[in-house]
C-alpha positions in Angstrom: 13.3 -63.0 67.1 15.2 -63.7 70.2 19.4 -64.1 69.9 19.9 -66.8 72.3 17.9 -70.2 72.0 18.3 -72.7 74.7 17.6 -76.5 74.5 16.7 -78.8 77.0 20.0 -80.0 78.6 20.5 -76.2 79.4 17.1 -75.6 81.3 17.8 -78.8 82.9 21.2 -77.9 84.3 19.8 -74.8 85.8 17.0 -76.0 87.3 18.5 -78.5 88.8 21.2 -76.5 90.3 23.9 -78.8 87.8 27.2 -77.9 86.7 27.2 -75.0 84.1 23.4 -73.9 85.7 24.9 -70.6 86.7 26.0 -69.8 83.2 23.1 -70.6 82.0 20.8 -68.6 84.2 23.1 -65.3 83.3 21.4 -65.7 79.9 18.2 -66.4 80.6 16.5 -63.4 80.4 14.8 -62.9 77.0 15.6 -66.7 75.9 14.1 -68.6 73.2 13.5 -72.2 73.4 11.3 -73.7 71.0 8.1 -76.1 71.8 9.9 -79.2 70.9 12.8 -78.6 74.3 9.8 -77.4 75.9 8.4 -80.6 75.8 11.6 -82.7 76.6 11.8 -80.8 79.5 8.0 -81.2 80.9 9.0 -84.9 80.1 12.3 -84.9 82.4 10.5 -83.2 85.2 6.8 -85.6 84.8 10.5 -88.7 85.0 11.8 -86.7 87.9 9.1 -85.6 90.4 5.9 -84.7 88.3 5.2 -81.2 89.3 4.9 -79.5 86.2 2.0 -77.1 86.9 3.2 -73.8 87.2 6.4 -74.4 85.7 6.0 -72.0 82.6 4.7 -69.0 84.7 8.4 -69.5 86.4 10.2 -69.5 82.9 7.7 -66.7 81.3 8.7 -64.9 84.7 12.0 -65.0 83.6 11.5 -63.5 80.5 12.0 -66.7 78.3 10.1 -67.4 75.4 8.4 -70.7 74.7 8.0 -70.7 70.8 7.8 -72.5 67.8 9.9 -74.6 65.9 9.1 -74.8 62.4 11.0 -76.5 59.4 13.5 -73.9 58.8 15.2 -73.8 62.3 15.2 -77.8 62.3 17.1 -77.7 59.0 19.9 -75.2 60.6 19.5 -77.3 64.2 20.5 -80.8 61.9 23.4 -78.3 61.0 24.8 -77.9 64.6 24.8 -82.1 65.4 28.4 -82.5 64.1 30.5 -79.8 66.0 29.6 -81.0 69.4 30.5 -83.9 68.8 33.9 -83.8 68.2 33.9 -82.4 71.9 32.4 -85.1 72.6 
């Protein structure tokens, strides 16, 4: 099990060179993010350009893991929706 799981907005921002992308690719390295993200993000870059091919070598290159999300984590991910938002 990996410590750090990302979600989409984060692979987004780096990719994209965005604000907060250089934080993001500090922890990179041996990142989870889990199939559901992984398919928000091949549906943000089919919007954007359409180039996806290729584009998991670059994150399994990096040493993130693409894996599963199963009922468990979505029950503790539900969990997480109220503190950011009272950051808004």
């Amino acid at each position: 099990m990996r410590d750090l799981v990302l979600d989409a907005s984060a692979l987004l921002v780096f990719l994209h060179d965005e604000p907060g992308g250089q934080k993001v690719s500090q922890v990179l390295e041996g990142a989870l993010v889990s199939t559901v993200n992984w398919s928000a993000r091949l549906q943000k870059a089919l919007q954007r350009d359409g180039k996806i091919e290729g584009m998991q070598q670059e994150f399994v290159d990096l040493e993130v893991v693409v894996g599963l999300f199963p009922p468990r984590q979505a029950k503790i991910a539900a969990t997480f929706w109220p503190h950011p938002r009272k950051h808004g």
